[in-house]
C-alpha positions as CSV (number, residue, x, y, z in Angstrom):
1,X,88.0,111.3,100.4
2,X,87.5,110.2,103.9
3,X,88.3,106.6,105.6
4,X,86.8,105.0,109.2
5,X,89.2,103.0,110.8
6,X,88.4,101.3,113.6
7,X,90.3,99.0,116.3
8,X,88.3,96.5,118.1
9,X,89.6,95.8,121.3
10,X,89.5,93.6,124.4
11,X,88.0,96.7,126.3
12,X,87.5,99.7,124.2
13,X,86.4,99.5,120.4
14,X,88.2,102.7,119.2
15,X,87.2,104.3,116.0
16,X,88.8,107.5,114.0
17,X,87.8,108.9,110.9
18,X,90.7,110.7,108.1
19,X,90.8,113.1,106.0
20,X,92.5,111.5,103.4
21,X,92.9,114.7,100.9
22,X,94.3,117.0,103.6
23,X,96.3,114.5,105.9
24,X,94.1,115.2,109.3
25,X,92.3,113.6,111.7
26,X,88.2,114.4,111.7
27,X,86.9,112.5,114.3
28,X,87.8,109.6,117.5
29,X,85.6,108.5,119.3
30,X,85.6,105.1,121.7
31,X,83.6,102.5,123.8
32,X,83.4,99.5,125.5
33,X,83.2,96.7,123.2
34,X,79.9,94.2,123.1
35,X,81.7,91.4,121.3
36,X,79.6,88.8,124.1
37,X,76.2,90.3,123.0
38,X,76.7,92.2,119.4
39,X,80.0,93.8,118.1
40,X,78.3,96.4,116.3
41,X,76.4,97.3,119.6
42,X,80.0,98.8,121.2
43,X,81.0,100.1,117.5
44,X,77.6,102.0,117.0
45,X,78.5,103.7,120.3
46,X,81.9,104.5,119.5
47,X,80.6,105.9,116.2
48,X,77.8,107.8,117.8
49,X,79.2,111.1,117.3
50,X,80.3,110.7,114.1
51,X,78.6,112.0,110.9
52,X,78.5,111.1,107.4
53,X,81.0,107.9,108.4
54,X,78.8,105.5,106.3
55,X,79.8,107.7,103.2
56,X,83.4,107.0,103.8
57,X,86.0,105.6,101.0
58,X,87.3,102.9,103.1
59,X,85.7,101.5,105.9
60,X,88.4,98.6,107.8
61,X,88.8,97.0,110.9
62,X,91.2,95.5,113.5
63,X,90.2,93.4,116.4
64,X,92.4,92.2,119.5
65,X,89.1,91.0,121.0
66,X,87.8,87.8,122.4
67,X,91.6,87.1,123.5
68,X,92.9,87.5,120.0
69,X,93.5,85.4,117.7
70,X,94.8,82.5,119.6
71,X,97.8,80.0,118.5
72,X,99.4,76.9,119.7
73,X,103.1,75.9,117.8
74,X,104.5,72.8,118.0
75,X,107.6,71.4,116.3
76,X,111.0,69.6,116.7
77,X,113.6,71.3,118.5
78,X,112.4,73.7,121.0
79,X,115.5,76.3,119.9
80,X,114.5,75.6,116.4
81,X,111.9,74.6,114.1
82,X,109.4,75.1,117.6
83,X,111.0,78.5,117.6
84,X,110.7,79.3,114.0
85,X,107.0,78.3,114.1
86,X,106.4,80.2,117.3
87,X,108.0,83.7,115.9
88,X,106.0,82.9,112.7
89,X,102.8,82.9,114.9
90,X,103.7,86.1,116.9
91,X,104.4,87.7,113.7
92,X,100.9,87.3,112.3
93,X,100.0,89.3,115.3
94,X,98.8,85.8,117.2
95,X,98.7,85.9,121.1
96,X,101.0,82.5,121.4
97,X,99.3,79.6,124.3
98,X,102.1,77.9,124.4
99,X,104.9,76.0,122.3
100,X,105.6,72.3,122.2
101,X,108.7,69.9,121.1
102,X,109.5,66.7,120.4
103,X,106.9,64.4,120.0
104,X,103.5,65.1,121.3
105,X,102.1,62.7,124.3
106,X,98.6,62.4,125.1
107,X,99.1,64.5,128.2
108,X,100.0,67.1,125.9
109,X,97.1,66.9,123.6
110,X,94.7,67.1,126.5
111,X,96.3,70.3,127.3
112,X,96.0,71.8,123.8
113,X,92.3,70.9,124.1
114,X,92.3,72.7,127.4
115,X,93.9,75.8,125.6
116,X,91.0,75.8,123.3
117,X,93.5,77.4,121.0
118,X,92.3,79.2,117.4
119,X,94.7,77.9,114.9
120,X,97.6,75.0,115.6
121,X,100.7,76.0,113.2
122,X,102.5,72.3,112.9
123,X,106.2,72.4,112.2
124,X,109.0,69.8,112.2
125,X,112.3,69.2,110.2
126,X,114.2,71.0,108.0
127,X,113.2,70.3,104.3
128,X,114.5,66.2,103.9
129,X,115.6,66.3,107.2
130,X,113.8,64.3,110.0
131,X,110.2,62.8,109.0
132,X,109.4,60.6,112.3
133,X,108.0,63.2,114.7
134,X,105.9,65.8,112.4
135,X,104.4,62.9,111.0
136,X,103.9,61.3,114.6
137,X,102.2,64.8,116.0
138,X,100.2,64.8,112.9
139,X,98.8,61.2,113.8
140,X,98.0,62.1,117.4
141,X,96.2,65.5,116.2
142,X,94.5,63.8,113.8
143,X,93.1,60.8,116.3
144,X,92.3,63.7,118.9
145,X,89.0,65.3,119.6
146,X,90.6,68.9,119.0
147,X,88.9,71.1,115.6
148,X,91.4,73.7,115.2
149,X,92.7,74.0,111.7
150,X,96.0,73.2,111.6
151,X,98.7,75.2,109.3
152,X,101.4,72.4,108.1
153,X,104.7,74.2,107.9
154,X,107.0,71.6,108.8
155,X,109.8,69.3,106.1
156,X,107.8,69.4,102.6
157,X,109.5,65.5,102.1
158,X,106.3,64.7,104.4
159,X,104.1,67.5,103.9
160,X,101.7,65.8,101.5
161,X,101.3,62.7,103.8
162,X,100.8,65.1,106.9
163,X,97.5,66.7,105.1
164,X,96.6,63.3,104.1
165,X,96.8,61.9,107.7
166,X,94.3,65.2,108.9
167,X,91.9,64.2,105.7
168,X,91.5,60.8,107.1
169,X,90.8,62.1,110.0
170,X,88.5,64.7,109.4
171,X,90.6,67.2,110.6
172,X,91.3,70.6,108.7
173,X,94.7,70.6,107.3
174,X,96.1,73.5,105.3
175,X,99.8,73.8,103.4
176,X,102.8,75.9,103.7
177,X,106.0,76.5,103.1
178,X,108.5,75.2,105.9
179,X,109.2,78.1,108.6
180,X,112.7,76.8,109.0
181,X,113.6,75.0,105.4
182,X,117.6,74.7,106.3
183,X,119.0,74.5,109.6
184,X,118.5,77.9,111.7
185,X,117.0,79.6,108.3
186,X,113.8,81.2,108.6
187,X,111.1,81.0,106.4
188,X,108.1,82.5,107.9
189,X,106.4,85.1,105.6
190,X,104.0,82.2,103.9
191,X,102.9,81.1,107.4
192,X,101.8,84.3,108.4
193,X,100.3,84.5,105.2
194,X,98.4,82.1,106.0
195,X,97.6,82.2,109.2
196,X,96.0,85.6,108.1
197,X,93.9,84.1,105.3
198,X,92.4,81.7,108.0
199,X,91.9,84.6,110.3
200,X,89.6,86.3,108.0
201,X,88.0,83.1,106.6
202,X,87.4,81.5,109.8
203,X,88.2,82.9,113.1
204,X,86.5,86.3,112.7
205,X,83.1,84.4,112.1
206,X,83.8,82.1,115.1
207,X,84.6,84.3,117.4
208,X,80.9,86.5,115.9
209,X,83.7,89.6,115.0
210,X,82.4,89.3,111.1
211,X,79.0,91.1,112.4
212,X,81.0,94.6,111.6
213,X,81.0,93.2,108.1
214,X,77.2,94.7,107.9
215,X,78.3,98.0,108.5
216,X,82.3,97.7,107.3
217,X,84.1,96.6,105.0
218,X,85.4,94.1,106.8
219,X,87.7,93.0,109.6
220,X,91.2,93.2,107.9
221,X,93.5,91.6,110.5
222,X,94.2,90.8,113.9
223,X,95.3,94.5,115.8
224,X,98.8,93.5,116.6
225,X,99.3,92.3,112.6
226,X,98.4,96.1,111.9
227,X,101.0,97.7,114.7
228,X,103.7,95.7,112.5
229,X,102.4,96.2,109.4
230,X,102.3,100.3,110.4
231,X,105.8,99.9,111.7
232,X,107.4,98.3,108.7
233,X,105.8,100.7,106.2
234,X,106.8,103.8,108.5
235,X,110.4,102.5,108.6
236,X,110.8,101.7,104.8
237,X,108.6,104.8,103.6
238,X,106.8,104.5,100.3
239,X,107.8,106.1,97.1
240,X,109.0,109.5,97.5
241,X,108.0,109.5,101.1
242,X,111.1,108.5,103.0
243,X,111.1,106.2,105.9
244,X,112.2,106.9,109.1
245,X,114.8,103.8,108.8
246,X,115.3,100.9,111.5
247,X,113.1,101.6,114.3
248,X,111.6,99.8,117.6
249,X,107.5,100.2,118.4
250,X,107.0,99.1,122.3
251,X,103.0,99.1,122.9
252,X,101.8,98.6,126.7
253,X,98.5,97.6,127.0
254,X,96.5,95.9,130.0
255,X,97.4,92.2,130.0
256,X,100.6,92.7,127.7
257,X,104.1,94.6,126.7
258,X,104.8,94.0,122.7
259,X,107.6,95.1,121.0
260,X,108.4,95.6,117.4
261,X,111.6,96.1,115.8
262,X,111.8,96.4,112.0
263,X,115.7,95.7,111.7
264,X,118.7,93.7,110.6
265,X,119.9,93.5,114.1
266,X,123.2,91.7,112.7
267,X,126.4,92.7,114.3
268,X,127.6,96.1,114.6
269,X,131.3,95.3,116.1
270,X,134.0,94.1,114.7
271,X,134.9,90.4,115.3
272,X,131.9,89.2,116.2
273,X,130.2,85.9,115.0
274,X,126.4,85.3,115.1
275,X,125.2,82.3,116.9
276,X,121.7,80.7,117.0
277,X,118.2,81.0,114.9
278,X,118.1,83.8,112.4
279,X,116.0,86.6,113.1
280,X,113.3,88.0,110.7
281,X,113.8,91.6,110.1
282,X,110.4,92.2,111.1
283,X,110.1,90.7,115.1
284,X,107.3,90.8,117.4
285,X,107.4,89.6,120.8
286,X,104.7,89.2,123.5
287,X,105.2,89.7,127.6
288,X,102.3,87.9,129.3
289,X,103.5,88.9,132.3
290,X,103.8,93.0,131.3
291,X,100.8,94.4,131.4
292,X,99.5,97.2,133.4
293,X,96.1,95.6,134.5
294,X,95.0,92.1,134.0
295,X,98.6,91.7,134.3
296,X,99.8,93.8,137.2
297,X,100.8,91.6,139.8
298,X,102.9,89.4,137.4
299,X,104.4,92.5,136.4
300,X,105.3,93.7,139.8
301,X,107.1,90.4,140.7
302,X,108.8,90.3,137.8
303,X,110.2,94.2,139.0
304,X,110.3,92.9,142.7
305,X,107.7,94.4,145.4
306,X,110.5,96.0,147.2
307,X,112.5,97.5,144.3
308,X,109.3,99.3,143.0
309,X,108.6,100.2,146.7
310,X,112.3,102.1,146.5
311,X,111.7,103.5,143.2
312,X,108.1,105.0,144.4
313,X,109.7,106.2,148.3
314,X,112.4,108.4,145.8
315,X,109.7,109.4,143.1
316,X,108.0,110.9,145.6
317,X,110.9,112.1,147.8
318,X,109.1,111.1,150.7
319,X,108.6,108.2,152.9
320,X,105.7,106.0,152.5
321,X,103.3,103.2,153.4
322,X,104.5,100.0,152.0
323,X,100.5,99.3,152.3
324,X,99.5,102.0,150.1
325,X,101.5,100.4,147.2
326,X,99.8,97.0,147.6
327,X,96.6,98.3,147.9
328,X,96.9,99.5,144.9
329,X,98.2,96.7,143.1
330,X,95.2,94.8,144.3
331,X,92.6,97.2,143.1
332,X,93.7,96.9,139.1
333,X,93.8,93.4,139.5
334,X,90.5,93.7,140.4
335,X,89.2,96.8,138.6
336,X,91.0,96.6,135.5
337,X,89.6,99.4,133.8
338,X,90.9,101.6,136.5
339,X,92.1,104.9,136.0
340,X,94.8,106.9,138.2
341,X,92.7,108.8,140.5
342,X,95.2,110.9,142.1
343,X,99.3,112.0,142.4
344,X,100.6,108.5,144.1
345,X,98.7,106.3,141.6
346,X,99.2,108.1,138.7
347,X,103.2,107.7,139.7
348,X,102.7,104.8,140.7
349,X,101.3,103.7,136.6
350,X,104.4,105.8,135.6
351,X,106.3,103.5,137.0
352,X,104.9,100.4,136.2
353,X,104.7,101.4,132.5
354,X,108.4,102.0,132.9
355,X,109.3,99.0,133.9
356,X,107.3,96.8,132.0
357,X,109.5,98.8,128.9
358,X,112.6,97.8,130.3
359,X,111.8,94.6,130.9
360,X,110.2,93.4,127.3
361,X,113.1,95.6,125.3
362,X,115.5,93.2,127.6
363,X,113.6,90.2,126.9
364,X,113.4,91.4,123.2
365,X,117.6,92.1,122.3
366,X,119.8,90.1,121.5
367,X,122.9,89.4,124.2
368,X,126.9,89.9,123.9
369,X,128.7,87.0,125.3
370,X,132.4,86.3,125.8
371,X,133.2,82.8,125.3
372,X,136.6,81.5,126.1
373,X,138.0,78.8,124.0
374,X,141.2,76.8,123.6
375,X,142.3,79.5,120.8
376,X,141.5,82.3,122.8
377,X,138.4,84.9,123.5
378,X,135.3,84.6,121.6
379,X,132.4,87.4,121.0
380,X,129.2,85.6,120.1
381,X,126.0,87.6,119.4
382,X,122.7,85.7,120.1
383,X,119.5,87.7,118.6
384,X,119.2,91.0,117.6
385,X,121.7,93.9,118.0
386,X,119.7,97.0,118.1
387,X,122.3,99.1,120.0
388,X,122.5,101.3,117.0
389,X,118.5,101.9,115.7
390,X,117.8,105.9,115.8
391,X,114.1,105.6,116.5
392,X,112.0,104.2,119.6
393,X,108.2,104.5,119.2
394,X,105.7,104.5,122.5
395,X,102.4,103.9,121.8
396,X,99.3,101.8,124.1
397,X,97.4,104.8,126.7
398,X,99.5,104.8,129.1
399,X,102.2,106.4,127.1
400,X,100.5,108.3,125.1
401,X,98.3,109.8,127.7
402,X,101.0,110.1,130.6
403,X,102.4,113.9,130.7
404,X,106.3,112.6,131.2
405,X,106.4,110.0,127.9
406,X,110.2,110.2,127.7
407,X,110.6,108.9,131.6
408,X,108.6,105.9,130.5
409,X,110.5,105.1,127.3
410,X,113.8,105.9,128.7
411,X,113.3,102.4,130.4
412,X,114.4,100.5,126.8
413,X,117.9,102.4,126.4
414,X,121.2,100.2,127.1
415,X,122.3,103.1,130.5
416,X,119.1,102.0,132.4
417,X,119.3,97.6,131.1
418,X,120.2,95.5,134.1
419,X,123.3,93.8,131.8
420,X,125.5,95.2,130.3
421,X,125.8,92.2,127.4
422,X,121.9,93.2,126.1
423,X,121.9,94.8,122.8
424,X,119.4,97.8,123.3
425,X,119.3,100.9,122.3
426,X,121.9,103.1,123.4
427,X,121.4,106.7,121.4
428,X,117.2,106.7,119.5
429,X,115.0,109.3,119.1
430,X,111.7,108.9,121.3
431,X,109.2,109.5,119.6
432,X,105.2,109.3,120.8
433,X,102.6,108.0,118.6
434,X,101.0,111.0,119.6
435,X,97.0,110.1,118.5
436,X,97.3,106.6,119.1
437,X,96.9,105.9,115.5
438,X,99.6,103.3,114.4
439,X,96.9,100.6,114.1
440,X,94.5,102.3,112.2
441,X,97.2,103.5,110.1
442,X,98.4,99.4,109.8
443,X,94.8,99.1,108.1
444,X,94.7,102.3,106.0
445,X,98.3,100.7,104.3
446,X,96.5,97.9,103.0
447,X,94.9,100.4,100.9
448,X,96.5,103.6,100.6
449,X,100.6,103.3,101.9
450,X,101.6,106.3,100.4
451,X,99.2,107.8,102.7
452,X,99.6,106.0,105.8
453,X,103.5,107.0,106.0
454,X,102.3,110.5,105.6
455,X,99.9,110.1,108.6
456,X,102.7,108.3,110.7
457,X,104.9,111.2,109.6
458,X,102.7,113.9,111.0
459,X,101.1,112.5,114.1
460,X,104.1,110.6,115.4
461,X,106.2,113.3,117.7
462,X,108.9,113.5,119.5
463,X,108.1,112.6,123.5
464,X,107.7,115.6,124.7
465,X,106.7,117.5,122.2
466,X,102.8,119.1,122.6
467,X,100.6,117.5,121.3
468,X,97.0,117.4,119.7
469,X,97.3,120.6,117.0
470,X,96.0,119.3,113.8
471,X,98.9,121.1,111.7
C-alpha cells in the first residue's frame, strides 16, 4: 500500500511517495510550481520520475501557493475578541493581512478591498455581551463592493441578524460558533473548522489549485494547517504509538518564520497568576518579517545590520568587508531562489536562519513580569510558558539542508533570548525533521494517523544525527 503526498508551494511543488506497509520513503522528487499557467504542469514535473504513482492508495495534497490562503479578522477589542479571531485564522494555517477593531470606517473597508483578502472571519462580543459594533461592521461589509465570504464568529445574541444583514445584501455569510464566547475564553476550533470547509469548497477553485483534483484526490488543506495538524498528532501519539509529548515545530521558509507549539503553556512556578487571553493548546504564529528571501532585508533590520555584521566578522574569525554582507542581502532580495554559492554566504544563511529562530520563538512565548502593588510583589504570566517543553522540531530547507542544524535551532533556547522574562525553552531535545516530511505526513493523518506518527517517529532525528539511511 503506497500513498503520493504532495506539497504545493509558492516556489517548489514537492512531492513524495510512502511505503505505507514497511514505514519508508520510495520516492521525492520537486519543481517549480505553474499555478499562473496550470498546477498540474509543475506537479507532472515533480512527478516525472516517479512510477506507478497513479496506482497509489491515497493520493492528497497541500498548497501554500498563490499567497496562501489569505484572511482579514476583524472584531471588538484589539487584545480580545480581534485577537481570538486572528489566532483562529492563523490556526487554520491562514497567512493573516491584517486585523481590525472597533468599528469599521470606510477608510478601512477600502483597505480590505485593497487586501483583496480570501476569507473575512467577523467577530465581536462575547455571547450577550455588546451587539452595536459586529452588527455595525456587518452593515458596512454588507453595503461594500468587497465578495469575500465572511465567517460570523462573533456574540450568537446577534448572529442570526448579522447573516441576515449579508443576505440582503448579497453578500456570503456563513455561521459559527463565537471564538471568544466569555470574556478572554477561546473558542476557536469551529472557526477553523470552517474556515477549512470554505478552503476546499471555494478558495482552491478560485485561486485554479482544484486542477490537481484531475489527477489527485484532492487538495486537503492549506500547507501550514498540515505542519500543525503533523505536530499535534506527533505530540499526542495514536493508540499504542506514544507521542513525543509537548513540543515546539519552528519552520523557516522564504518570506516567513512559523512556529508551532502543541502545549498547555500554563505556569510552571509557584505563585504565579495568569493574565490576559487564553491560549489554545495548539498555537501558530506567523513573522512577516522572518523569512530568508522575499523577506531578507526585513529580517536583517529586525537583527540590526551591524550586529549581524559582528556576528559574521567572529563566524569567520576574520575581518571583513561590510560591503560584502550587503551585497549579499541585495541579491536574495532580488534573486530569491538563490542558493549559497560559496563559504561567506552559506554562513552568512546560517546566520540569518538563526536569527530569524530567535526572534519568532521570542515573539511566540509568553513573558514573566514583576508587578509591584500596594500588597507587595506580583508575578504575572502573559502567554505561553514553554520553558519546560522537552522537544524542539526544525524543519523549512534551510535547516534541514544546513550541515550545523543544532547552531541554527540553538537560537529558540532561553541562554541565547535577549530577556530574561521570555518563557522559551530552556533544556529540549533538537530534533531535525530530517526528510522534510511533516507536511506530507499532516495529510497522510487525515487518513492513516497511526501511520503518520510512525513516519514522524522514524524520519524525525536528532540535529546532528546523519541523516538519509532508510532504516
Amino acid at each position: 500500500m503506497e500513498a503520493l503526498l504532495i506539497d504545493i508551494g509558492s516556489t517548489y511543488t514537492k512531492a513524495v511517495m510512502l511505503d505505507l506497509k514497511k514505514v519508508r520513503i520510495i520516492k521525492q522528487g520537486q519543481a517549480y510550481t505553474t499555478v499562473k499557467d496550470d498546477v498540474n504542469r509543475g506537479l507532472k514535473k515533480a512527478l516525472a520520475d516517479f512510477t506507478g504513482w497513479e496506482k497509489a492508495e491515497y493520493k492528497l495534497a497541500c498548497s501554500s501557493a498563490a499567497g496562501g490562503l489569505k484572511m482579514i479578522a476583524v472584531g471588538l477589542v484589539p487584545d480580545l475578541t480581534a485577537e481570538a479571531a486572528r489566532r483562529a485564522a492563523l490556526g487554520a494555517g491562514s497567512k493573516m493581512l491584517k486585523t481590525f477593531s472597533f468599528e469599521l470606517t470606510a477608510i478601512d473597508i477600502e483597505e480590505i478591498s485593497s487586501l483583496e483578502p480570501d476569507i473575512l472571519l467577523l467577530a465581536g462580543g462575547t455571547d450577550g455581551g455588546n451587539r452595536d459594533v459586529i452588527v455595525h461592521n456587518a452593515r458596512m461589509i454588507a453595503g461594500s463592493c468587497l465578495h469575500t465570504p465572511v465567517i460570523i464568529a462573533g456574540n450568537r445574541a446577534v448572529a442570526g441578524k448579522v447573516q441576515d444583514i449579508f443576505k440582503q445584501g448579497g453578500k456570503e455569510g456563513y455561521l459559527t460558533e463565537n471564538v471568544m464566547p466569555r470574556l478572554e475564553e477561546l473558542n476557536i476550533e469551529p472557526a477553523r473548522e470552517k474556515i477549512r470547509e470554505l478552503f476546499l469548497e471555494k478558495i482552491i477553485e478560485a485561486k485554479g489549485l482544484d486542477r490537481v483534483n484531475s489527477i489527485l484526490d484532492g487538495l486537503v488543506m492549506p500547507t501550514p494547517a498540515a505542519v500543525l495538524r503533523a505536530a499535534s498528532l506527533l505530540a499526542s501519539g495514536y493508540k499504542d504509538e506514544r507521542g513525543l509529548g509537548e513540543l515546539v515545530v519552528i519552520d523557516i521558509g522564504g518570506a516567513t518564520t512559523d512556529v508551532h507549539s502543541i502545549a498547555s503553556g500554563k505556569p510552571t512556578r509557584d505563585g504565579v497568576s495568569w493574565r490576559g487571553l487564553e491560549e489554545p493548546f495548539k498555537k501558530r504564529t506567523v513573522e512577516g518579517d522572518l523569512g530568508m528571501r522575499y523577506s531578507a532585508p526585513s529580517l536583517v533590520e529586525a537583527i540590526g545590520f551591524n550586529s549581524l555584521f559582528t556576528q559574521l566578522e567572529q563566524a569567520l574569525k576574520s575581518g571583513l568587508s561590510r560591503e560584502i554582507l550587503q551585497d549579499y542581502i541585495d541579491l536574495i532580495k532580488a534573486e530569491v531562489d538563490h542558493l549559497a554559492a560559496n563559504k561567506i554566504e552559506v554562513i552568512i544563511d546560517r546566520l540569518l536562519a538563526r536569527n530569524a529562530v530567535n526572534l519568532s520563538t521570542a515573539r511566540h512565548v509568553g513573558v514573566l513580569k514583576t508587578i509591584y502593588t500596594p500588597l507587595g510583589v506580583s508575578l504575572i504570566q502573559e502567554g505561553k510558558d514553554l520553558t519546560g517543553v522537552k522537544n524542539i522540531i526544525g524543519t523549512g530547507g534551510v535547516i534541514v539542508y544546513n550541515d550545523n542544524p543544532k547552531f541554527i535551532m540553538s537560537g529558540a533556547l532561553y541562554e541565547n533570548q535577549p530577556q530574561s522574562d521570555l518563557l522559551a525553552p530552556v533544556e529540549p531535545e533538537l530534533l531535525l525533521d530530517s526528510k522534510y516530511l511533516l507536511a506530507p505526513l499532516g495529510l497522510l493523518a487525515e487518513v492513516e494517523p497511526l501511520l503518520a506518527v510512525k513516519f514522524m517517529k522514524k524520519y524525525i532525528l536528532k540535529a546532528g544525527d546523519v541523516c538519509g539511511n532508510d532504516r
